[in-house]
N, C-alpha and C positions, 0 to 999 in steps of 0.2 A: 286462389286458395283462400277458403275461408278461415277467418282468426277468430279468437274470443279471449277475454280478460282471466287472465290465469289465478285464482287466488295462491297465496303463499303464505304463511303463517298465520300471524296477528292481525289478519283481517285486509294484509298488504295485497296488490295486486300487479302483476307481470303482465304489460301488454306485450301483445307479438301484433306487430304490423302486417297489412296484407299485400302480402308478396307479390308484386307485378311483372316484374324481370328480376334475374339473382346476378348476372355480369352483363354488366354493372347495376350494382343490388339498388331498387326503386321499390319503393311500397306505400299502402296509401295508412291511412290514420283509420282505426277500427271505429266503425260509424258511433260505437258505445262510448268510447271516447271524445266523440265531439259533444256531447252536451254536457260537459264540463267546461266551465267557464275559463280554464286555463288547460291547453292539453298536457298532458303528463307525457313528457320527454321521450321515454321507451314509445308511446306511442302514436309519434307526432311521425307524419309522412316524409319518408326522403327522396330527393332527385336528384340523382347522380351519373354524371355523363361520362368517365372516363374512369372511374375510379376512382377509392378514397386516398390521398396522401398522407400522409404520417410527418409532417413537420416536428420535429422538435421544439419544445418550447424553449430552451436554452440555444438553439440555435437559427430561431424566427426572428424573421426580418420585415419591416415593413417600409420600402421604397416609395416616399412622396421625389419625385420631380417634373419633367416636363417643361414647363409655364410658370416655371416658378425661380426666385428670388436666391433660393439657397437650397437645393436640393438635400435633403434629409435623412439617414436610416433611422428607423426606430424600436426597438428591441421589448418581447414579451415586459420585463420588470418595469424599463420608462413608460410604457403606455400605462400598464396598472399604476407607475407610480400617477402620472399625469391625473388618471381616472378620478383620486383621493380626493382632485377638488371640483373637477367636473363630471363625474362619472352617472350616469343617470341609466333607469330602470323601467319599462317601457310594456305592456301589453300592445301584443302587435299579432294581427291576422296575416298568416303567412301561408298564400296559396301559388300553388303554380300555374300560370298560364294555362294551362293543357286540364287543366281539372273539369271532367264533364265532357270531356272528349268523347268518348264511348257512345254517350248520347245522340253525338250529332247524327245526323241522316241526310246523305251516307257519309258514314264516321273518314275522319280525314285519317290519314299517315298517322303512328305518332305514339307513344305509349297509350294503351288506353286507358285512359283513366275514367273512374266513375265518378264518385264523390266525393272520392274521399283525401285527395291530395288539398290538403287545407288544414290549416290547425289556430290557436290563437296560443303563442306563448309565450315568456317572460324574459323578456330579453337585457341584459345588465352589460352596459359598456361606456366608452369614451365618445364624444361625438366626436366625428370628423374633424369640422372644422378646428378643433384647436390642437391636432396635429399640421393642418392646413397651413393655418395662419401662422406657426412655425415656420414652415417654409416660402411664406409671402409671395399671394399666389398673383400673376401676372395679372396686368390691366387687360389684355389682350385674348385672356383663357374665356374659354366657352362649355367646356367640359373637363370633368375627370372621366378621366377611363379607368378602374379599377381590374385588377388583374387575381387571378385565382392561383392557386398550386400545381392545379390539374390540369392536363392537359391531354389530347390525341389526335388522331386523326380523325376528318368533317369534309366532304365531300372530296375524297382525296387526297388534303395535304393536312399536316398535323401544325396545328393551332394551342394557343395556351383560352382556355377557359377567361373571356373578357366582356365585359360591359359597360356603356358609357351613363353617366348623369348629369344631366342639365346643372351648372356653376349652382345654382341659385337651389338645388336638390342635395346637391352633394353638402351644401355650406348649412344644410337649414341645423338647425339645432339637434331634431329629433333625428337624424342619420347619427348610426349609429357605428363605431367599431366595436361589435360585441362579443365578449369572452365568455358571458356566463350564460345560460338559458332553464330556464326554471329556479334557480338560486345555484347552480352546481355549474362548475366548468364547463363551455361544451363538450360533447363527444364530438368523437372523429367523424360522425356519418354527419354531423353538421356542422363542420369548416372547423373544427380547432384547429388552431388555438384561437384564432381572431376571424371573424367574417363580418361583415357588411349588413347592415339592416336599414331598410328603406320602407319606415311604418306608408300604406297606401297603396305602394308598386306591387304589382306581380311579384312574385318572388326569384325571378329570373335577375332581379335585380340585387339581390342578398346575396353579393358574391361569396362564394365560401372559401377556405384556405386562405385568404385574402396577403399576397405580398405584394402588391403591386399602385399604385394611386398616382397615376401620370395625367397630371393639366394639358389640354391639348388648345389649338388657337380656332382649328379647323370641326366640324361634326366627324367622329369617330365611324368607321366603314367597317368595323371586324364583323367574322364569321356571324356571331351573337347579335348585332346592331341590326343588322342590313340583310341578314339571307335566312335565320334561323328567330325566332320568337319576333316573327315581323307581323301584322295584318294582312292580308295575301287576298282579293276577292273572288268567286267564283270565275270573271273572267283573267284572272290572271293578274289583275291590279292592283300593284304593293300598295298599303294605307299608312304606311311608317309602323315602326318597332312599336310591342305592346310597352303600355304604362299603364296606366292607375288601373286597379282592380275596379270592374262592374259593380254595379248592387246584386247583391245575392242571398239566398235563404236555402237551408236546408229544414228538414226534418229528423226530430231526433226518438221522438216517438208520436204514435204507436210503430213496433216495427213491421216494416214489410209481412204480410202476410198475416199480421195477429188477429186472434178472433176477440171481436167485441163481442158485449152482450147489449142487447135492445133494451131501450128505456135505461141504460146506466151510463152514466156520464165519463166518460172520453176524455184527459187535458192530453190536448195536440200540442208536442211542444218544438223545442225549433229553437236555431239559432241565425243570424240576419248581421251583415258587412256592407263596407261600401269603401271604397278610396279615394286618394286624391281629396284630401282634408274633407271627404263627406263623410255622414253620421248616418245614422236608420232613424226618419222619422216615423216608418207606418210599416206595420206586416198586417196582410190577410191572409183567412183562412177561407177555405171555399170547399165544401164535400160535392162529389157526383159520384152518382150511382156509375152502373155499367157501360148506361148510354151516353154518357155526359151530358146530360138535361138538368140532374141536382138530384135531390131526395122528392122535389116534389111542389106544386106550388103552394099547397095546402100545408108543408113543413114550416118552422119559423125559422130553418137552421139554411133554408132556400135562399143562394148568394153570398158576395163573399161580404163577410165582419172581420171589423177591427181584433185582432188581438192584444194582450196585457203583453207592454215592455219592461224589461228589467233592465235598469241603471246598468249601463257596461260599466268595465271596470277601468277603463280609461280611453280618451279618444283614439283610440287604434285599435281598439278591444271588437269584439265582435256583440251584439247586441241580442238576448235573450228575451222568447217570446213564449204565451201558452194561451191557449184559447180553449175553453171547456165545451166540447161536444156534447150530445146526446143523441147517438141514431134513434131513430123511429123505425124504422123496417128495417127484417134482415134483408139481407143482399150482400153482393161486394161493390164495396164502392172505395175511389181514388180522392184521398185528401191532396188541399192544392194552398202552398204559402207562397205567396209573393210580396215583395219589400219593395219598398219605397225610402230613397237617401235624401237627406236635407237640401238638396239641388232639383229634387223633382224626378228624378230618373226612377223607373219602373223595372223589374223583372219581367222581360218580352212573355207571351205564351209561348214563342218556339226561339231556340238562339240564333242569333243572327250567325250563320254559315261562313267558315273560310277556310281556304284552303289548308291551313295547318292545326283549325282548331281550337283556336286561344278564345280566350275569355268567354268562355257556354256560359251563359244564367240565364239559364228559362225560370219558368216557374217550378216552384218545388213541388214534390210530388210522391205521395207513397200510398200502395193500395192495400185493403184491410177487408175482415169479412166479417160481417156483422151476424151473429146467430140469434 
C-alpha cells in the first residue's frame, strides 16, 4: 500500500507508514521520510511479532537478576529518577535485519521488506549499566538476556519475545533503556514505556516492552538467538545470530520514475550507515543507461565519483550525501550509490544470499528518465 505525507494545518505533516502486514501491524518508513536527518516518529517503521502490549506505566517493572549480586525491581519513576544524572540522548539508525529482503533473488521466507524498514531517531534514556551495576553483576556472567512483554507462539510453542548481548554490549555506556524517542514518550508501537537500544545492532536487538535483564553464565539458546534472526547459508549452514548492521546507502532522490531534463543538473541525494562502532567514510555515485555500460565514454559523468558528506549528527547518526548530476542524453537510465565504512567495508553489487534474509545491502539503486 502506497502512503504519502499528509499536510495538516500550519504547514504540519501526518506521516502514514507503509502498511506491510495489519495482525500484527509491520510497516515500513515512507521513503519521503528518510531524508530527513531525524525520522519523525509517526513515520519511523515498526516490527512487530506478536502484538503490542499495553503495560502500564504505574504498574512497570523492570526485573535485573540472574548472575547477579542482588537481584533488583525497578519501577517507571526510579529509573527516570536515576536518568537525572545519567540520562543521555543518542541519534541512532534503527533498521531491521530483514530490510531489503524483497530484493533478494529468490527472495527468502519473511516479511518482505523493501527499503524501507530503517529510520535514524532520537533516542532519550538511562544506560544500562547503571541499573546493572545496582545489582552487581557476577564475575562469572557472559550475557544479559533481555526479555520483552510480548510474547506468542514460534514454531509451535509459545515463547516470550528475548534476546541476548554480549557482557561488554550490554555494559557499554551507549546501550540504552530508552523512554523517550524524538523528544516525546514512546508510543506503544515502539516498546513503552521502556525498551532497549543498541546504537550499531540490528534492531532485533532493541527489545521493546522491555521487563526483563537476566545475566546468564552460559551463551543464551532462545527462539530469537539460535533459530530466528540467525545467518543461515544456502546450504543450510547456520553463521551465528545477526549483529552489527552492514554499510549501506539508500537514495532519497530523484524519485523512482522522475523525469529529468537534458543538460539541467540533477543533486542525487541519499543517506549512508554502517555499525558496530563504524562511520561512512566514502559514497558513490554511478549513472547507467539501459544497458549498464554508463552514459557513454565520451560523458565526463562516465564511472562512479565521490559524492559531498554531511556531518551526521552524531556517531550513530546515519550520514548524508548529494552529488550534482547532469545527464547528457535522454534515455532511462539507473542511478547507483554505494558506501564505503571507516573499516573498509563496501556495499557488494549483489547481497550476499541467506536463507532468511538478513542484512541485504547491495548497492543502492533507482531508475529515472531523462527527456
Amino acid at each position: 500500500m502506497s502512503t504519502a505525507a499528509v499536510p495538516q494545518g500550519m504547514g504540519a505533516t501526518v506521516w502514514a507508514p507503509e502498511t506491510v502486514t495489519t495482525e500484527p501491524y509491520n510497516a515500513q518508513t515512507p521513503m519521503a521520510a528518510l531524508a530527513d536527518p531525524v525520522t519523525p516518529a509517526d513515520a519511523l517503521f515498526v516490527r512487530d511479532h506478536f502484538g503490542v502490549p499495553r503495560p502500564e506505566i504505574a504498574r512497570w517493572r523492570l526485573r535485573v537478576d540472574g548472575a547477579v549480586a542482588a537481584p533488583l525491581d525497578i519501577d517507571y519513576e526510579h529509573l527516570i529518577a536515576l536518568g537525572r544524572a545519567g540520562r543521555r540522548e543518542l541519534d541512532v539508525v534503527l533498521e531491521c535485519a530483514g530490510n531489503g529482503r524483497a530484493l533478494m533473488n529468490p527472495r527468502p521466507p519473511g516479511l518482505p521488506w523493501e527499503r524501507g524498514a530503517v529510520g535514524c531517531a532520537r533516542f532519550a534514556g538511562v544506560p544500562f549499566h547503571l541499573v546493572a551495576e545496582r545489582a552487581g553483576v557476577a564475575p562469572e556472567a557472559v550475557e544479559f538476556v533481555f526479555t520483552g512483554a510480548d510474547e506468542g507462539p514460534v514454531h509451535g510453542r509459545p515463547v516470550a519475545f528475548e534476546r541476548a548481548l554480549p557482557l561488554a554490549e550490554a555494559l557499554h555506556p551507549d546501550t540504552l533503556l530508552a523512554t523517550h524517542l524524538n523528544g516525546d514518550p514512546l508510543p506503544p508501537r515502539h516498546g513503552a514505556p521502556v525498551r532497549l537500544v543498541v546504537p550499531g545492532r540490528y534492531a532485533v536487538a532493541d527489545v521493546k516492552w522491555l521487563v526483563g535483564a537476566r545475566a546468564v553464565t552460559t551463551p543464551f539458546t532462545g527462539v530469537f538467538q539460535t533459530e530466528e534472526y540467525v545467518y543461515i547459508a544456502s546450504d543450510g549452514t547456520p553463521d551465528g545470530p545477526v549483529g552489527a548492521i552492514r554499510v549501506k546507502s539508500l537514495i532519497t532522490a530523484p524519485e523512482p520514475d522522475e523525469d529529468l531534463r537534458r543538460g539541467t543538473e540533477t543533486v542525487v541525494r541519499g543517506r549512508a550507515w554502517s555499525g558496530g562502532g563504524r562511520t561512512v567514510g566514502r559514497v558513490e555515485v554511478r549513472a547507467e543507461d539501459e544497458d549498464g555500460t554508463g552514459p557513454g565514454p565520451d560523458d565526463p559523468d562516465t564511472g562512479w565519483h565521490d559524492a559531498q558528506l554531511e556531518p551526521p549528527t552524531g556517531p550513530y547518526a546515519w550520514t548524508g550525501w548529494s552529488y550534482p548530476w547532469t545527464p547528457r542524453r535522454p534515455g532511462r537510465y539507473r542511478l547507483l550509490a554505494r558506501a564505503t565504512d571507516s573499516h573498509g567495508a563496501t556495499q557488494p553489487d549483489r547481497a550476499p544470499w541467506n536463507a532468511q534474509g538478513y542484512g541485504c545491502n547491495p548497492v543502492a539503486s533507482v531508475e529515472v528518465v531523462v527527456v
